[in-house]
KOLTIFI-879003 format. One line per 5 residues: number of its first residue (from 1); for each residue x negated, y, z negated of C-alpha. Coordinates in Angstrom, 1 decimal. Layout:
NUM = X,Y,Z  ...
This chain:
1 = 3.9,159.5,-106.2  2.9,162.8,-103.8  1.0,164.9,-106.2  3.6,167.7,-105.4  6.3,166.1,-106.9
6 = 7.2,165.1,-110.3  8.8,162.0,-109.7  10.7,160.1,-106.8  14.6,159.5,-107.4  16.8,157.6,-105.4
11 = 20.6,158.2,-105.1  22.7,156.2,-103.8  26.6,156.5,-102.6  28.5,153.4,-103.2  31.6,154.5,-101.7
16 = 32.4,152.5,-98.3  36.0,153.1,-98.3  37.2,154.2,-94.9  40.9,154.5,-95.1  43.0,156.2,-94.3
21 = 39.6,158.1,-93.1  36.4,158.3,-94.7  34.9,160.8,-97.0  31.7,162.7,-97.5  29.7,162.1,-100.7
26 = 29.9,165.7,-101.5  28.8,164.9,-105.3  25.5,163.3,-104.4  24.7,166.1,-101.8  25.3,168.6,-104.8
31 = 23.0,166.5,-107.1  20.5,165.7,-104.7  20.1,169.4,-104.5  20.1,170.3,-107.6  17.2,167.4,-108.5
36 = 15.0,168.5,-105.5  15.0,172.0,-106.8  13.9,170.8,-109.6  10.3,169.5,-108.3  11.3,165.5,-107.8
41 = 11.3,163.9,-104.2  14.7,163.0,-103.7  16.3,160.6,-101.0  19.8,160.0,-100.6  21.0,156.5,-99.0
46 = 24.9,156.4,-97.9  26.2,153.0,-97.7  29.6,154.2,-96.2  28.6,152.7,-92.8  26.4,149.9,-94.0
51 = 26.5,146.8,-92.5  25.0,144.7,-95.1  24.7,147.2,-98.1  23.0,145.2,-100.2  20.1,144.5,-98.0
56 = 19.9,148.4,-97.5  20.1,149.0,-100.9  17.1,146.6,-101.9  15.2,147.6,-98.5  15.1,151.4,-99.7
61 = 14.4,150.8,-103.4  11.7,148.3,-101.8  10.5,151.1,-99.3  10.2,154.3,-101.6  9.4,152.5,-105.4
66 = 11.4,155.0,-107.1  11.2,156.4,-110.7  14.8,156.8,-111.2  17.6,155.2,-109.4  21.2,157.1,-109.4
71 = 24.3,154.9,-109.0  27.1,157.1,-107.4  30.6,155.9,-107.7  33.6,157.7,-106.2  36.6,155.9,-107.3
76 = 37.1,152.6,-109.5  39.7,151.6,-107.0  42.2,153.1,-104.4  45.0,153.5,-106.4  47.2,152.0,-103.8
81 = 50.1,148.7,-105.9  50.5,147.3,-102.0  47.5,147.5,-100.4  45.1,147.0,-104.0  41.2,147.0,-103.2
86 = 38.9,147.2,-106.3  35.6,148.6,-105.9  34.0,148.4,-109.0  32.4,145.0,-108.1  31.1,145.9,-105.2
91 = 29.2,148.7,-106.8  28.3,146.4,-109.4  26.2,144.2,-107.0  24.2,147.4,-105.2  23.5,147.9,-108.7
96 = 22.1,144.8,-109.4  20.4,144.7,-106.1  18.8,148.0,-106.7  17.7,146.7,-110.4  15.9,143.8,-108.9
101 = 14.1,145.4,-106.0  12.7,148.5,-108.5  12.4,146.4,-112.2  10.8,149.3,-112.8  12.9,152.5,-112.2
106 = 15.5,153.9,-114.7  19.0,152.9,-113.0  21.3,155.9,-114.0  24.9,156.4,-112.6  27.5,158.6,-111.8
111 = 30.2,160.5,-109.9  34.0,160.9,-110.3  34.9,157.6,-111.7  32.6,158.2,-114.7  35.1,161.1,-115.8
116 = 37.5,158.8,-116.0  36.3,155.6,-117.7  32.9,156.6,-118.4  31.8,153.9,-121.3  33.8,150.6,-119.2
121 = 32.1,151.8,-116.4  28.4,152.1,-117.5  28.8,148.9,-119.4  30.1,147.2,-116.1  27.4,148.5,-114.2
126 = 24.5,147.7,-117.1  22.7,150.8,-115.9  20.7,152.4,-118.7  22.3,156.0,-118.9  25.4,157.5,-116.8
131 = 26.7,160.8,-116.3  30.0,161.9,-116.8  31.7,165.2,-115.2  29.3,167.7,-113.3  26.3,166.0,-112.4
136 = 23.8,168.6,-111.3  22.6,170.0,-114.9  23.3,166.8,-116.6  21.4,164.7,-114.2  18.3,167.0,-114.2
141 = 18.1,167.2,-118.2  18.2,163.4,-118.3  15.8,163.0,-115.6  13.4,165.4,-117.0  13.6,163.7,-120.3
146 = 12.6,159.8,-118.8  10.3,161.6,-116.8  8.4,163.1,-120.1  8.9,159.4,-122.2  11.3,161.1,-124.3
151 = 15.1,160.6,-125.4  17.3,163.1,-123.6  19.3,163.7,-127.0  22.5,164.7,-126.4  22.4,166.4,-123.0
156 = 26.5,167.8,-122.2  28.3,164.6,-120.2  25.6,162.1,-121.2  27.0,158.3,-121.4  24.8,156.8,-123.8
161 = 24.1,153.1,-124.8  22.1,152.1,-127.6  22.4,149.3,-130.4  25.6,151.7,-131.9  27.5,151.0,-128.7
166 = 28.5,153.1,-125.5  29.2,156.5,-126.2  29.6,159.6,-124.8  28.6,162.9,-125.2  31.5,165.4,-124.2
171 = 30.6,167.0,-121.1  30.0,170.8,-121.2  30.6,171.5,-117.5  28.5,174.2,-115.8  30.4,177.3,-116.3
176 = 28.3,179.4,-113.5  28.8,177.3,-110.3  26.9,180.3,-108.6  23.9,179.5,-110.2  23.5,176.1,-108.9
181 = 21.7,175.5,-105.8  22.6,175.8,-102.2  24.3,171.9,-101.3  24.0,171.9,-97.9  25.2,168.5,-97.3
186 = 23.5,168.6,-93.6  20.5,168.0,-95.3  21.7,164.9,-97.3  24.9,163.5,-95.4  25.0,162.2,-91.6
191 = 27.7,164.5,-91.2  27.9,163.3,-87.5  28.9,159.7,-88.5  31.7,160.7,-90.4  33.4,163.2,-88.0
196 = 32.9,160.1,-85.3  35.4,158.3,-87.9  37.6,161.4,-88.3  36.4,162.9,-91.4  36.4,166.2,-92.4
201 = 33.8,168.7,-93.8  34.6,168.8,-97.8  34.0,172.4,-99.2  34.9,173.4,-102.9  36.3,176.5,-103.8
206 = 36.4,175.9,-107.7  36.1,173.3,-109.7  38.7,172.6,-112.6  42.3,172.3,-113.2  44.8,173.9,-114.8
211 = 47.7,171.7,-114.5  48.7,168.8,-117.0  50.1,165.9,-114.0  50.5,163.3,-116.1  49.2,160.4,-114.0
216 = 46.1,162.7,-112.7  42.6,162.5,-114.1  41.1,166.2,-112.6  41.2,167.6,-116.3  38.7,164.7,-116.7
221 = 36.5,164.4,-113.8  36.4,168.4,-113.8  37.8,170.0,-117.2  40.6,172.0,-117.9  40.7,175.7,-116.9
226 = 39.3,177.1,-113.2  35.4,177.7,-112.4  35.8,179.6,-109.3  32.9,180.2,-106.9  32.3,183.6,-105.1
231 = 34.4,183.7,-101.9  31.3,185.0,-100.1  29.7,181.8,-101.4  32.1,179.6,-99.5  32.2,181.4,-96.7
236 = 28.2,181.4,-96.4  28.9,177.5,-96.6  31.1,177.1,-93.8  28.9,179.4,-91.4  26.4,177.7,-92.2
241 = 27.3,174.6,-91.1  29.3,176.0,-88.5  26.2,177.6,-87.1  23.3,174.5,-87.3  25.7,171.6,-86.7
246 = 29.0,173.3,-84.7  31.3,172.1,-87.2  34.3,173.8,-87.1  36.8,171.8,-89.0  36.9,172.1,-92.9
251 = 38.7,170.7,-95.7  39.1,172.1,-98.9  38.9,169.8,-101.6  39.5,171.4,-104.9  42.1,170.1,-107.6
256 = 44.6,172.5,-105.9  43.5,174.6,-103.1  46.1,177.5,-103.7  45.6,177.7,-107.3  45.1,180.5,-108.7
261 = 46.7,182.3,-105.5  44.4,185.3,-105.7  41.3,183.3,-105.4  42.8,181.5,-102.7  43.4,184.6,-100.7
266 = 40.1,186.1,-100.9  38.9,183.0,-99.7  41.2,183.2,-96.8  40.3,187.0,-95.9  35.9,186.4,-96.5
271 = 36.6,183.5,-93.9  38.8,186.2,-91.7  36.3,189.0,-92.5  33.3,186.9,-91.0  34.9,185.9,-87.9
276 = 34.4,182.6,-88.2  36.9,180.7,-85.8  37.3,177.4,-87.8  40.5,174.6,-88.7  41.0,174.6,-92.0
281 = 43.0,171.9,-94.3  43.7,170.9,-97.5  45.8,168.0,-98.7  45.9,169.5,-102.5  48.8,171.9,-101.8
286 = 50.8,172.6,-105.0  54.3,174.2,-104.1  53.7,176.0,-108.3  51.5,178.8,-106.5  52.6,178.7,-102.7
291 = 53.1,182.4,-102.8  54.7,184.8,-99.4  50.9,186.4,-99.9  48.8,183.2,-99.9  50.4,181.9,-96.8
296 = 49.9,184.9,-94.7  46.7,184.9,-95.7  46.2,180.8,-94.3  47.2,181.1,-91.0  44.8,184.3,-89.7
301 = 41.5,182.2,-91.6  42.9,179.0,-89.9  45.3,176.4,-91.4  47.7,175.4,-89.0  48.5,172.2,-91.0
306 = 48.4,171.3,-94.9  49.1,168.8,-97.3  51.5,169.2,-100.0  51.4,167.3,-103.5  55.0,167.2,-104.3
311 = 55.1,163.8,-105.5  58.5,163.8,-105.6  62.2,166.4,-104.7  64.2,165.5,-107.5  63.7,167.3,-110.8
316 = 64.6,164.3,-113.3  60.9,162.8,-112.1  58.9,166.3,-111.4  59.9,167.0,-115.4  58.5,163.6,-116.7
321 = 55.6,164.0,-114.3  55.0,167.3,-115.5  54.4,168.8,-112.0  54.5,172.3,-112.9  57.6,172.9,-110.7
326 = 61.2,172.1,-109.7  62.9,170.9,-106.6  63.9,174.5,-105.7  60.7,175.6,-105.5  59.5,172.6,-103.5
331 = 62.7,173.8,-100.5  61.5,176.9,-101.3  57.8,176.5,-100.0  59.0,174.1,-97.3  61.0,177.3,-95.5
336 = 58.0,179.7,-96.6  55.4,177.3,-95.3  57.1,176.7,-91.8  58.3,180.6,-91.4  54.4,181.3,-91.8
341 = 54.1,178.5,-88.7  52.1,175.9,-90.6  53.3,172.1,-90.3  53.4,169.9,-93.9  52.1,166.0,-94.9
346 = 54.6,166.0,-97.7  52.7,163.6,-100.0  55.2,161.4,-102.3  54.9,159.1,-105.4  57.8,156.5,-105.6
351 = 58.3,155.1,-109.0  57.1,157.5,-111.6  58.4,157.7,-115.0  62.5,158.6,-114.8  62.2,157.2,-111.3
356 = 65.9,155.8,-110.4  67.5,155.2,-107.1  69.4,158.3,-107.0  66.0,159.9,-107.6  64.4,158.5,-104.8
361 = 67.2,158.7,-102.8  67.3,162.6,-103.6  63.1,162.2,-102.2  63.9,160.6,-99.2  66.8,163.5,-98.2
366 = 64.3,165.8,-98.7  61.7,163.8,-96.6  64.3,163.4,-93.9  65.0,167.3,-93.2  61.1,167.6,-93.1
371 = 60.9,164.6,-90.8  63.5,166.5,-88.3  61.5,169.8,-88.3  58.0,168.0,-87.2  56.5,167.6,-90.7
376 = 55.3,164.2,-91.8  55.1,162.1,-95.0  52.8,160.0,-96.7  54.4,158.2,-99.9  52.7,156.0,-102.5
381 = 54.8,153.1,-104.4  53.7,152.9,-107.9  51.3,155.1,-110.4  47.5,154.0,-111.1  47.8,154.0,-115.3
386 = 43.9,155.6,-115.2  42.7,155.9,-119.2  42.7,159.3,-120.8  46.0,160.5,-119.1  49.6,161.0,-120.5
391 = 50.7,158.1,-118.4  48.3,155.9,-120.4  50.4,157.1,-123.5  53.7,156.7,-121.7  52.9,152.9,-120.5
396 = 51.8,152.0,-123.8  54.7,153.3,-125.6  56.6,151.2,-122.9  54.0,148.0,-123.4  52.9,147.9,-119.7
401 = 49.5,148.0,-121.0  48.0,147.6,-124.7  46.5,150.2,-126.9  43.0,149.0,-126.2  42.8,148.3,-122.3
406 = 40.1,149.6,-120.7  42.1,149.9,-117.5  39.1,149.5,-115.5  40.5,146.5,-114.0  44.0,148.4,-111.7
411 = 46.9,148.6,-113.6  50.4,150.4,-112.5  53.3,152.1,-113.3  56.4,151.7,-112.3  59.9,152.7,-113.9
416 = 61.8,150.2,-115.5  64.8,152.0,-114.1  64.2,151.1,-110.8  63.9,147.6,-108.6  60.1,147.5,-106.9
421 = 61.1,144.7,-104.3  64.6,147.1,-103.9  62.8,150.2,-103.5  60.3,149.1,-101.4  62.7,147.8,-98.9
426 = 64.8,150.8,-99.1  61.8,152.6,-97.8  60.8,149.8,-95.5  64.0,150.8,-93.7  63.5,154.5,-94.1
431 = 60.1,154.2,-92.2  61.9,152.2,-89.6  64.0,155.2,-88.3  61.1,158.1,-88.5  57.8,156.9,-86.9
436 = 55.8,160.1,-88.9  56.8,158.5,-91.9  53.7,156.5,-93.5  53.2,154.0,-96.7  50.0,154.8,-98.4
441 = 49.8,150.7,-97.2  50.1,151.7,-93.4  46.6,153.0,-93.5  45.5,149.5,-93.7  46.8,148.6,-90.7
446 = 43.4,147.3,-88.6  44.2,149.4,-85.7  43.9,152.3,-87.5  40.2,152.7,-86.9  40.1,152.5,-83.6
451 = 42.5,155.2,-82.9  40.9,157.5,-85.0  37.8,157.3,-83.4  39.3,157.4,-80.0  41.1,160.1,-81.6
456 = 37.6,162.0,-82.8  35.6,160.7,-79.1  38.8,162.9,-77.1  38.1,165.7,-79.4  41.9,165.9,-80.5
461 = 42.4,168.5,-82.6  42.7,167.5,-86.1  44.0,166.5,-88.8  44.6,163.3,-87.1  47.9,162.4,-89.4
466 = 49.8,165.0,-86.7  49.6,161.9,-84.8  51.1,159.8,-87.4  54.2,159.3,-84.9  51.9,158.1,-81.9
471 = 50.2,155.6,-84.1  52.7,154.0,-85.6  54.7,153.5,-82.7  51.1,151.7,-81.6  50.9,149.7,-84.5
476 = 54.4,148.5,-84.4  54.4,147.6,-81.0  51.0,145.4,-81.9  52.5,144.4,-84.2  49.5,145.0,-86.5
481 = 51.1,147.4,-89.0  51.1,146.7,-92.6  54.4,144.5,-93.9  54.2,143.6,-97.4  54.7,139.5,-97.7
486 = 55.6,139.9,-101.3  56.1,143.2,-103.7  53.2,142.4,-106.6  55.4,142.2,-109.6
């Protein structure tokens, strides 16, 4: 151990999914910062790009003979009923790996999937402690306490496992999120390797929700009610990256970028006031708080495109989904958001709670009109039932799932009202007549890769879905787009 340090910890990304594009372990560069701050020598090992990640895994744990080894996972699965891929057994074996090659170290875990099943997880895993919700605080109190011998107690967001059980210990969140450390994810993250693939740069403007979707798990992962960071803050972020590694394409990644619109808008008029000429996007768009003000604001700092969350154009479904909003307000923002002379990935759930086929069929003349004015749309068929939400509630009121599943293992919704292997085909059809018209399934397709790295390689200005058209025209005339053999039932 280098006599400068208090202890070495290793954390390690888990996450390798790449589709529809891959996505910067913002969470581990926040903790790593945060735990290098706090005297320990910290390395970070990405597995995104691994070839064999389990060799990695065991070579670095080999290599550095940590103290502490963190487990970061991102998602328990892809919430996707066509195109299904679990990861929770992969992370399972880098955990084991990582146990075997450091008997030694504390194996702790964490990241956004621990907000939502936080006890299945860390008993899945068999790590010794986990963290659930903001990692920076929580991760440094539990390290400093198996540094010092000692039992962390009941540090805010612990996951605890003793003789009594799994338990955890309900996370506090860290109200100041200016008082936390620089990230810088440069540091941390080989930024390059992503934007190769056609990621984007994640920055968060807040962290929190204040919406109640009844499928989402934000409220979770991130707690109810906005922590909002100075808009200088974010801007200093974005320069900074702009400036030492000529990035100049950002995503926002907050709950919902727009929310609360004033905060929003100062954003957008630091990024203006700085001069900094960057492409900026967001695919958490909620049309509850697209105000005339906001979207003035977006263009000049420099959104050209955006996703919007809609989920769905018919009211019967936005009610039970508790969305916030109505259809009129969703026509509303698509006029407001093109006469402001941005483009839209309307992004779609099919098969919610009060889903029917004149619902859907109201969703897809919506999608249409978009289609004909150069927007795109991205649709999911079925709803992830993730524990801790109101669609839990609703499912086991219906009996899709008992009272005590875990639901680590994926389990979906879809309305009884409404014919999966019908619906699906309906939209099978739809996609046949508008080429910028994408299942979530379609990002599977195994050409995909390839043109979003040719994409990135001719510098093509992002985001790359604006091309959703060109590919799958590409793919279908491969013939190596995705086509469901059966609807899972």
């Amino acid at each position: 151990m280098a006599a400068s340090t208090k202890g070495r910890v290793l954390l390690v990304s888990t996450n390798r999914e790449r589709a529809p594009q891959p996505v910067m372990p913002n969470g581990v560069a926040c903790v790593a910062a945060a735990v290098a701050r706090a005297g320990y020598d910290v390395r970070v090992l990405d597995l995104c790009f691994a070839r064999d990640p389990i060799r990695e895994a065991r070579d670095i744990a080999l290599a550095f003979a940590p103290d502490v080894i963190g487990v970061s996972v991102r998602n328990i699965d892809n919430s996707d009923l066509l195109a299904l891929r679990h990861y929770t057994p992969e992370a399972m074996a880098v955990a084991r790996a990582l146990r075997a090659a450091a008997p030694h170290a504390s194996v702790i875990a964490g990241g956004a999937a621990f907000g939502v099943a936080p006890a299945s997880l860390t008993d899945a895993l068999d790590v010794d402690w986990a963290v659930a919700g903001d990692g920076e605080r929580a991760t440094i109190a539990l390290v400093d306490a198996l540094a010092a011998g000692r039992d962390p107690g009941a540090v805010p967001g612990l996951v605890r496992r003793d003789a009594a059980g799994t338990r955890l210990v309900p996370p506090g969140g860290d109200e100041s999120l200016g008082a936390l450390p620089e990230t810088r994810m440069q540091d941390w993250i080989d930024v390059r390797a992503y934007q190769r693939r056609g990621a984007t740069v994640p920055i968060q403007t807040k962290r929190g929700c204040v919406f109640r979707c009844v499928y989402c798990t934000y409220l979770n992962v991130e707690g109810w009610g906005y922590r909002l960071r100075d808009p200088a803050s974010v801007t200093d972020e974005i320069a900074g990256l702009a400036r030492e590694r000529g990035i100049r394409r950002f995503e926002f990644v907050d709950s919902t970028f727009n929310a609360p619109p004033r905060h929003a808008i100062a954003v957008c008029e630091s990024i203006v006031r700085r001069g900094l000429r960057v492409h900026l996007d967001t695919t958490n768009f909620t049309p509850a708080a697209a105000t005339p003000e906001l979207l003035a604001a977006m263009r000049p700092a420099g959104f050209r495109w955006l996703g919007i969350t809609a989920e769905s154009a018919s009211d019967p479904v936005l009610a039970r989904l508790e969305k916030g909003f109505d259809a009129d307000q969703v026509r509303t923002v698509a006029d407001r958001v093109e006469r402001a002379g941005m483009r839209v990935l309307w992004i779609f759930l099919v098969g919610g709670p009060g889903e029917t086929r004149a619902t859907l069929d109201e969703t897809l003349r919506f999608a249409e009109s978009r289609l004909s004015r150069g927007d795109a749309v991205y649709l999911t068929v079925g709803l992830r039932i993730y524990p801790g939400t109101t669609l839990q509630r609703i499912a086991t009121d219906e009996g899709v799932v008992g009272a005590d599943d875990s639901l680590l293992t994926p389990t979906f919704y879809f309305s009884p009202a409404l014919d999966r292997a019908v619906a699906v085909a309906r939209l099978r059809q739809f996609a046949e007549r508008h080429p910028r018209f994408m299942f979530s399934a379609d990002s599977r397709s195994s050409l995909l890769p390839y043109l979003t790295r040719l994409a990135s390689f001719l510098r093509l200005p992002g985001p790359h879905w604006r091309y959703m058209g060109t590919f799958q025209r590409l793919a279908r005339a491969s013939g190596r787009i995705w086509k469901p053999e059966r609807v899972p039932a």
